[in-house]
Residue, then its C-alpha position, 0 to 999 in steps of 0.5 A: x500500500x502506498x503511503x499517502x503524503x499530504x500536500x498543501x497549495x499557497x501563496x509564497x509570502x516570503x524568502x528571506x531565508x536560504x533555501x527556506x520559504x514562508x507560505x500563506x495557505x488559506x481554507x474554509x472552516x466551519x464555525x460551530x456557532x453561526x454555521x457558516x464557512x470561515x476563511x481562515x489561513x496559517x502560514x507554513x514554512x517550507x524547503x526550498x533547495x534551490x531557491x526557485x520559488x519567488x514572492x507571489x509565486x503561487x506553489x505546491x508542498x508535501x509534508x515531510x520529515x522535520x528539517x529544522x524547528x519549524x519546517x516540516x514541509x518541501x516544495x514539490x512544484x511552483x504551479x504559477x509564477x507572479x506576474x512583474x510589473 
């Protein structure tokens, strides 16, 4: 049986590290209260070896095994790049 890896699709937010990078994912959650779907969103530090990925870049990740503290995902594809102005 194959292993199932969870991958996650967002918004690169930031690169200010090597080989790292910061992303904004976004989902719906159901409020319990007032049900009703809420956006919600949480940023997710992820591997990027070669530094492909790019402020606005649009990108895939898949979880992995802890690389440091905080990372625990690798970039798998950049899906769409940003548009420079």
């Amino acid at each position: 049986m194959a292993s199932m890896v969870k991958t996650v699709k967002g918004k690169v937010v930031s690169t200010k590290m090597e080989k790292s990078i910061v992303l904004l994912v976004e989902f719906y959650k159901l409020d319990k209260r007032f049900k009703k779907f809420v956006r919600k969103s949480k940023k997710v530090m992820a591997h990027d070896p070669e530094s492909k990925a790019k402020e606005g870049d649009i990108v895939v990740v898949q979880e992995g095994r802890p690389l440091s503290r905080n990372k625990r995902h690798t970039l798998v594809q950049i899906v769409e790049r940003r548009e420079i102005i």
